[in-house]
N, C-alpha and C positions, 0 to 999 in steps of 0.2 A: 724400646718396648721390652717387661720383662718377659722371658721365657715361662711357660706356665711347667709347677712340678710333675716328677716324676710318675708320682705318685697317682696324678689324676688320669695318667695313660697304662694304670698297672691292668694289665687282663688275666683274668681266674684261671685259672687251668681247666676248670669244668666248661669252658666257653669250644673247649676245643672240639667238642664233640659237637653242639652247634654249628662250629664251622662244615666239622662232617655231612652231618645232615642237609645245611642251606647248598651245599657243592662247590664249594668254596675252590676244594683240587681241580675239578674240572673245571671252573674258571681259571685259575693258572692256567691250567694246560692249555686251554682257546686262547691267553693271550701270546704264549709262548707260541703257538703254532700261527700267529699272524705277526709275531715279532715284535710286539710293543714291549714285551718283558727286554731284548737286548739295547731299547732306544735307553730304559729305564736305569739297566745297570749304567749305559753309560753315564747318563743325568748325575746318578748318584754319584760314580767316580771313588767306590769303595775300596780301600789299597787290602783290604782281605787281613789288615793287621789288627791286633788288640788295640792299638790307639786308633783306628776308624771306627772301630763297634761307636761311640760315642755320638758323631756323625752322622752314622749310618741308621742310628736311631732318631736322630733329628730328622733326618730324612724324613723316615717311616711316619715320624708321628706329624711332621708337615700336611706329608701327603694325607694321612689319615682327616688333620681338622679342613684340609681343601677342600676334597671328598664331602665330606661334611656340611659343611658349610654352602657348598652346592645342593645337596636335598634338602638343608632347611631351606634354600628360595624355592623350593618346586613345592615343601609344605605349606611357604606361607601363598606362593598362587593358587593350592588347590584350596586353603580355607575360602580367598577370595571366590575362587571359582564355586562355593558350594551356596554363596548368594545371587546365584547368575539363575539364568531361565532353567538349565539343566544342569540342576548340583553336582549327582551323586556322579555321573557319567564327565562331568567337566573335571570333578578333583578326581577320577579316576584317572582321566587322560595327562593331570598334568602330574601324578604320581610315578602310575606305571613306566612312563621311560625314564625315569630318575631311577630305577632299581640297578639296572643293569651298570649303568656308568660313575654311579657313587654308593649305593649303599654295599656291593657284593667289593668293591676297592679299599671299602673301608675296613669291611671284614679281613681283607686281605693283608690291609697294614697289620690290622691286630692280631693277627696269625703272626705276621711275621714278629711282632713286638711278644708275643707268647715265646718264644724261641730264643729271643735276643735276651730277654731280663732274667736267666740264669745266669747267662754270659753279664752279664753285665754289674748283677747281685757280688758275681766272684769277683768280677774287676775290683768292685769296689771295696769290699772287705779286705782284697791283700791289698789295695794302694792305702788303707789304713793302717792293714799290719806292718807296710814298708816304712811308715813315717813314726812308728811308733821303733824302741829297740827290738832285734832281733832276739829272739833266744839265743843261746850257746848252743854249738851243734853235741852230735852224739858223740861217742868215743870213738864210734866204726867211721864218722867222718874226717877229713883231713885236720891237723890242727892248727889251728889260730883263723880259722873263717867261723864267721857266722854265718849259722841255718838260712837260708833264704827259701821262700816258696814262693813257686811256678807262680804267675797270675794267673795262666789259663791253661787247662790241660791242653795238649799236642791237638789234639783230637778234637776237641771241641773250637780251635783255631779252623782248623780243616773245614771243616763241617761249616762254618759261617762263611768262610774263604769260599769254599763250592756254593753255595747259595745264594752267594753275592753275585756271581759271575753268571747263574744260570740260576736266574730271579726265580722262575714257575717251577722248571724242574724238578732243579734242586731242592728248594723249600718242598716242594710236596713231599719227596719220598722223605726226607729228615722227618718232617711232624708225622709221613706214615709208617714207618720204620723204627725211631727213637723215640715217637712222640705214646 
C-alpha cells in the first residue's frame, strides 16, 4: 500500500486557534490525568532524535486517519439512522458519542502535526543542502572543512524530545508558550 503524501496532512497555522477554542488543551490534560497519554508515548516508542520525527509523524497521522475513519462509520449510521421512525434524535445519538473519542483525537493529531512540519520543513531542506555541495566556510572558520548546517536547532530537538515523553503536557504548554 502506498503511503498517502505529505502534503494532504499539511494543517494551516490559523487552525490553531480552533484548536483553542474547541479545548483541545484541556482534553490533553484529561488524558494525561487518567494516563492514556504514557500508554501512548509508549506505543509510539519515540527515541526524541531528529531521525524519529519522521516516524513519529507517521504515527501521528496514522492515528489521525483511525480516528477518522471511526466517525465516518458513526456518520454513515447516523445517515441510516435519519430513515428510522425517530431521525433527528437517532442520528443525534449515534453522532454525539463519536465526538469525544474521535473527532477531539483527531484535532489532537493535527496539533501535534501543526508543531512537527517546521521540524520537519528544516529536516528536509538541510538533508537536501547535505546531498547537494557544501559552500566553503568563512575565513573566521577553521581551514580546509566545509561549512555544514545544524539540521535542527538544539532547542527545537528539546522541545519535540519533551513532548514526546510527556504527550498532553508537554505539547500543551509548547503550542501555549511558543505557539
Amino acid at each position: 500500500m502506498r503511503p498517502l503524501p505529505r502534503q494532504w496532512f499539511r494543517v494551516p497555522d490559523r487552525e490553531r486557534v480552533l484548536h483553542r477554542v474547541l479545548g483541545v488543551g484541556h482534553f490533553w490534560w484529561l488524558l494525561d490525568v487518567i494516563g492514556w497519554n504514557r500508554e501512548i508515548t509508549r506505543m509510539r516508542a519515540f527515541s526524541g532524535t531528529k531521525a524519529g520525527l519522521v516516524s513519529l509523524e507517521q504515527s501521528v497521522r496514522a492515528g489521525a486517519i483511525a480516528h477518522a475513519i471511526c466517525f465516518a462509520i458513526h456518520v454513515v449510521l447516523a445517515v441510516f439512522a435519519l430513515s428510522t421512525e425517530h431521525p433527528w434524535s437517532g442520528a443525534l445519538w449515534m453522532l454525539l458519542p463519536a465526538v469525544i473519542p474521535h473527532v477531539y483525537p483527531v484535532f489532537m493529531q493535527r496539533s501535534i502535526l501543526l508543531r512537527l512540519q517546521p521540524l520537519l520543513d528544516n529536516a528536509a531542506l538541510v538533508a537536501r543542502s547535505q546531498t547537494e555541495t557544501p559552500p566553503k566556510c568563512h575565513a573566521s572558520a577553521a581551514p580546509g572543512r566545509d561549512f555544514q548546517t545544524d539540521s535542527l536547532p538544539r532547542i527545537a530537538i528539546h522541545r519535540i524530545e519533551w513532548a514526546a515523553r510527556n504527550e498532553v503536557v508537554a505539547a500543551c504548554e509548547i503550542l501555549w508558550r511558543f505557539g
